[in-house]
C-alpha positions in Angstrom: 0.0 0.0 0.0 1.3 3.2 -1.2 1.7 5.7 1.5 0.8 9.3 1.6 1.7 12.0 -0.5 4.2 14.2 1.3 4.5 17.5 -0.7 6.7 19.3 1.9 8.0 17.3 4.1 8.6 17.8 7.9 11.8 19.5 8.5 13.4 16.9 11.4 14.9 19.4 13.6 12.3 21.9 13.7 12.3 23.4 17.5 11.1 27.1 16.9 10.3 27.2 20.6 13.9 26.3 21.9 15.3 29.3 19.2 12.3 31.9 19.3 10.5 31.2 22.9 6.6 32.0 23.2 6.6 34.4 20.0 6.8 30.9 18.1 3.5 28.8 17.4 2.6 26.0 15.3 -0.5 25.0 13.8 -2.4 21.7 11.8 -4.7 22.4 9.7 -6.9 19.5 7.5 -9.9 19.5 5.2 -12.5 17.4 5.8 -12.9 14.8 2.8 -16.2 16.3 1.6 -14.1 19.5 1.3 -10.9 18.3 -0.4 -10.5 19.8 -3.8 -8.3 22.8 -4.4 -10.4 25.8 -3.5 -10.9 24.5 0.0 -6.9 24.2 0.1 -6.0 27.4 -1.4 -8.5 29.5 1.3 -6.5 27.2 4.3 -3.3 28.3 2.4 -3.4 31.3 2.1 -5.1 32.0 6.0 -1.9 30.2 7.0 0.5 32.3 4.8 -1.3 35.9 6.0 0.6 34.6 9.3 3.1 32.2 9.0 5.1 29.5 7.1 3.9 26.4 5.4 6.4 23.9 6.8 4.4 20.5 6.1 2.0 19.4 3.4 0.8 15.9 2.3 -2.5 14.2 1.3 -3.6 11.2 2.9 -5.6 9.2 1.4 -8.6 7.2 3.0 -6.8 3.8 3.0 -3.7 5.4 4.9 -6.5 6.4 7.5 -7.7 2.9 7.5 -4.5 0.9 7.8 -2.8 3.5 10.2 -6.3 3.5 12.4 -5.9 7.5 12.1 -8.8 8.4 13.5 -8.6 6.1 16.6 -5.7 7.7 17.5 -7.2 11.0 16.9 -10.3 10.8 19.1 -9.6 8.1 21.6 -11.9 8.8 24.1 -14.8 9.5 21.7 -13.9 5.7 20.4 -13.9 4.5 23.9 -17.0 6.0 25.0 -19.0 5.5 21.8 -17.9 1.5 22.2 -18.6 1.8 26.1 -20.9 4.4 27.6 -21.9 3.3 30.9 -18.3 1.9 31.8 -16.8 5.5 30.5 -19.0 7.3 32.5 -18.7 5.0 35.7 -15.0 6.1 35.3 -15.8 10.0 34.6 -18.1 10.8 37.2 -17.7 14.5 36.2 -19.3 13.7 32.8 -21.9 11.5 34.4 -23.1 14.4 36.7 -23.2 17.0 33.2 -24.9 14.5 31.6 -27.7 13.7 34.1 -27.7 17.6 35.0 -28.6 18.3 31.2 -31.0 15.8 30.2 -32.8 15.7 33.7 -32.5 12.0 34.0 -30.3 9.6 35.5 -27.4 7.4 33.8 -29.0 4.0 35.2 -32.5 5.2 33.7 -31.6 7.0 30.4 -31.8 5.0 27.6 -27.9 5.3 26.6 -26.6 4.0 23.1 -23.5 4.3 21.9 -23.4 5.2 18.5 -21.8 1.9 16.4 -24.7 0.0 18.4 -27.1 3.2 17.7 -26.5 2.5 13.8 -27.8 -0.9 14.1 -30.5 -0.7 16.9 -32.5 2.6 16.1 -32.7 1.9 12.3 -30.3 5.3 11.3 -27.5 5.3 8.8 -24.2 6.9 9.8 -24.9 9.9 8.0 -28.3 10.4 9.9 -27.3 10.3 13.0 -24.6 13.1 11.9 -26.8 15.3 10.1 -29.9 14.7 12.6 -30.2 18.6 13.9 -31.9 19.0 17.2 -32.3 21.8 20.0 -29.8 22.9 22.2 -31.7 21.0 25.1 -31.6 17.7 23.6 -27.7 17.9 22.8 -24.7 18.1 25.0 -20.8 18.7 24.9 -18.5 17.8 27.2 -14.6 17.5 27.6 -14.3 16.1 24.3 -17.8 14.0 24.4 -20.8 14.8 22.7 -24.3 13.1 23.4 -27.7 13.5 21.0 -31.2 12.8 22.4 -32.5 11.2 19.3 -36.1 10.3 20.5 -36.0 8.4 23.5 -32.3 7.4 23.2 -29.2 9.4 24.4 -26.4 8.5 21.4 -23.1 8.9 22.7 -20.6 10.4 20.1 -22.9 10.3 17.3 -20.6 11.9 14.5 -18.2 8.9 14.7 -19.8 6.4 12.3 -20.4 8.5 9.4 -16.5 10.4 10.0 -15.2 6.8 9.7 -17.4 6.2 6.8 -16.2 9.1 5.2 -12.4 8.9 5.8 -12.3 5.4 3.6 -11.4 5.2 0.2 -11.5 6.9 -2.7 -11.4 10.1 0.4 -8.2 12.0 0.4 -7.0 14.5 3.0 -4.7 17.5 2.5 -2.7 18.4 5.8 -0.5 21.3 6.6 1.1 22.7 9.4 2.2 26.1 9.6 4.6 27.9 11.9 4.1 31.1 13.3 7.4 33.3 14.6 4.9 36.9 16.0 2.7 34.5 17.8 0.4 36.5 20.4 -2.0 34.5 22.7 -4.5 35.6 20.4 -3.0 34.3 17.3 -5.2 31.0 16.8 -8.0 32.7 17.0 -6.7 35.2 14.7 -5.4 32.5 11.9 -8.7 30.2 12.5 -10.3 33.4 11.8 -9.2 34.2 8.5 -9.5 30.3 6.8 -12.7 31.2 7.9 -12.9 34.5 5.9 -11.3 33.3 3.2 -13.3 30.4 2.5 -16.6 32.5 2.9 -15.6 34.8 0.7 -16.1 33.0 -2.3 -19.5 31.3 -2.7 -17.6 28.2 -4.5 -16.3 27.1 -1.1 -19.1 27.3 0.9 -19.4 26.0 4.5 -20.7 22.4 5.1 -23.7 21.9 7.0 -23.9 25.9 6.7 -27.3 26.7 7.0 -28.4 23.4 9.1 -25.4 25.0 11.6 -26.4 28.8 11.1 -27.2 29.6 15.1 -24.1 28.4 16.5 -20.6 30.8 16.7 -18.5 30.7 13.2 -15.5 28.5 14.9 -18.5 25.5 15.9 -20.3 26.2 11.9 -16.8 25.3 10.7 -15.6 22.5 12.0 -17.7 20.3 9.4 -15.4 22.1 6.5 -12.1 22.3 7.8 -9.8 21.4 11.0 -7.9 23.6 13.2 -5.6 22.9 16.2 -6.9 26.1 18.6 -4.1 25.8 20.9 -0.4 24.1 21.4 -1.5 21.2 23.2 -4.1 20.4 20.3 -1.4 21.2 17.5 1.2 18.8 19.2 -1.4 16.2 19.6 -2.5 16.5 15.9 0.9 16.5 14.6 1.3 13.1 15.9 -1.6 12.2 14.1 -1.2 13.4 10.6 2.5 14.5 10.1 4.4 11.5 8.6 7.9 11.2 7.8 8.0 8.6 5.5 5.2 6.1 3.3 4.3 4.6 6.5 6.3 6.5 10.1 4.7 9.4 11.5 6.2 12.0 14.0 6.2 10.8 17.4 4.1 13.5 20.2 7.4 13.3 21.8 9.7 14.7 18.7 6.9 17.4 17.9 8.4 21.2 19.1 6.1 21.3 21.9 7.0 17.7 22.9 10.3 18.8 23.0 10.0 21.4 25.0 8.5 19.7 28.0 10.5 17.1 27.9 13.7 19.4 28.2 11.7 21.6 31.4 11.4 18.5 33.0 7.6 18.0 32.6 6.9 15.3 31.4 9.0 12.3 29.4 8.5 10.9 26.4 6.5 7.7 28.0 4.8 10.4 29.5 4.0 12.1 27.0 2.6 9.1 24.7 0.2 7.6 27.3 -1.3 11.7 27.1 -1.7 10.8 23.5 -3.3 8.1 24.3 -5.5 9.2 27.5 -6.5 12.7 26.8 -8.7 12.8 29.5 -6.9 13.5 32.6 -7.2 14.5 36.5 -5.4 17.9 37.6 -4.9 18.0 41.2 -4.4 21.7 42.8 -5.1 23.5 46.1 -8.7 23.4 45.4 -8.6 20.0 44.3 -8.9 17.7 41.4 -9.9 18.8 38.0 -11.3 16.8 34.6 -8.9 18.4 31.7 -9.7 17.1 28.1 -5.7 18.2 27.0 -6.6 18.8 23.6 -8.6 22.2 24.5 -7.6 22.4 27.5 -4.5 25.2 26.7 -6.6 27.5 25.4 -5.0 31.4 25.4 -1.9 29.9 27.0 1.6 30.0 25.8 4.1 27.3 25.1 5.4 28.5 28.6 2.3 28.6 30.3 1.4 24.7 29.1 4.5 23.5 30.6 3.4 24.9 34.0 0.1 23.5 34.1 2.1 19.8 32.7 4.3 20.6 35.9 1.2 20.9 38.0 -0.2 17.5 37.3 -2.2 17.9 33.7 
């Protein structure tokens, strides 16, 4: 099997953070497959380049996603809860308390499906339970999770199916990371912020989904066209993900510039820093006690600095 495509590849000593300190900030940014033609990846381009420097590009195509189980990796605990609900909540009792809190029910008497069983038990396709829009009070996100009252069942992660379905082949997937040098807290906001621009500008690249998603903010309406990391926990984790070196080896969360950089402060080894990769969800003890952190939004506004204190802390 022919690996990915690798238009620019990843330069192997890049460590803007050890030579430029927080003014430095990376960024991944993917289409979606449903977006992936060249409009889409000109508009991402060129938000990127109004900032910063292409320093990675491939395509990935959907049998790479497949054999490499891409998207397990990516969203492990949203695997982990849609195959097990009740056992994931009985192990998150934060989320079990938003959950009940929001549907007005208990766990032990909601009807609670996760959503590879929901495909087969409630009759849906994988693309209906993703496209099924309902109100605010029958939908929930939470540390990573999201749950859909779709009549009297609670669906647990209910994307999953049809993003699986739809990262197979003939899909292909540009990726790119960018690096930024001026980098302000602000500045993924900023970046985010014009992909966004440019790809509403022209009405041959419109949003997914646009109109079904019109009430929520732009950054939630987007996420069905394009991916952006929002902070430097998410980039690091997403480089790991989608940054390969070679036809089949990708870069390891420890040898991303971020991974680096914790490792040499001391806070956290590479082991360490794998098994975050892994097990996102994670307890922060402080003087006010213990915290649920889901890592890969849970740096948001921070600097590289600021992340490895709160790794220091316990994240």
């Amino acid at each position: 099997m022919a690996g990915p495509s690798i238009l620019i590849p990843w330069p192997r000593e890049e460590n803007g953070f050890l030579q430029h300190g927080d003014t430095a900030a990376y960024a991944v940014a993917y289409v979606r497959p449903e977006t992936n033609n060249v409009l889409y990846e000109r508009a991402i381009l060129s938000g990127l380049r109004a900032r910063g420097t292409i320093i990675y590009c491939a395509n990935i195509g959907g049998s790479i996603f497949q054999r490499d189980r891409i998207l397990e990796g990516h969203y492990p605990t949203q695997f982990r809860f849609a195959r097990d609900p009740r056992g994931e909540l009985g192990r998150f009792p934060e989320i079990t308390d938003r959950v009940q809190g929001h549907f007005h029910r208990s766990v032990e008497e909601m009807n609670l499906v996760g959503s590879f069983n929901a495909v087969a038990t409630l009759g849906m396709s994988e693309e209906d339970l993703l496209e099924t829009i309902v109100p605010s009070s029958d939908y929930l996100g939470c540390w990573g999770q999201s749950f859909k009252r779709i009549g009297s069942s609670i669906v647990v992660n209910p994307n999953l199916p049809a993003i699986i379905k739809r990262h197979a082949l003939p899909a292909n997937v540009f990726a790119v990371v960018a690096r930024f040098l001026d980098a302000s807290p602000g500045c993924f906001d900023e970046v985010n912020r014009t992909i966004f621009t440019a790809i509403t500008a022209r009405s041959e690249t419109p949003l997914v989904d646009g109109e079904k998603l019109d009430s929520l903010d732009w950054s939630e309406r987007i996420r069905r066209t394009f991916h952006f990391s929002i902070n430097h926990l998410m980039t690091m984790l997403d480089m790991a993900d989608f940054v390969y070196l070679n036809s089949d080896r990708r870069l390891d969360v420890a040898d991303t510039p971020l991974g680096r950089l914790l490792m040499s402060e001391g806070a956290a080894t590479a082991e360490e820093l794998r098994s975050l990769k892994s097990f996102p969800l994670v307890r922060r003890t402080g003087s006010r006690g213990s915290s649920l952190l889901y890592l890969p939004t849970a740096a948001g506004g921070m600097t590289p600095r600021q992340v490895v204190s709160m790794m220091k802390a316990g994240a």
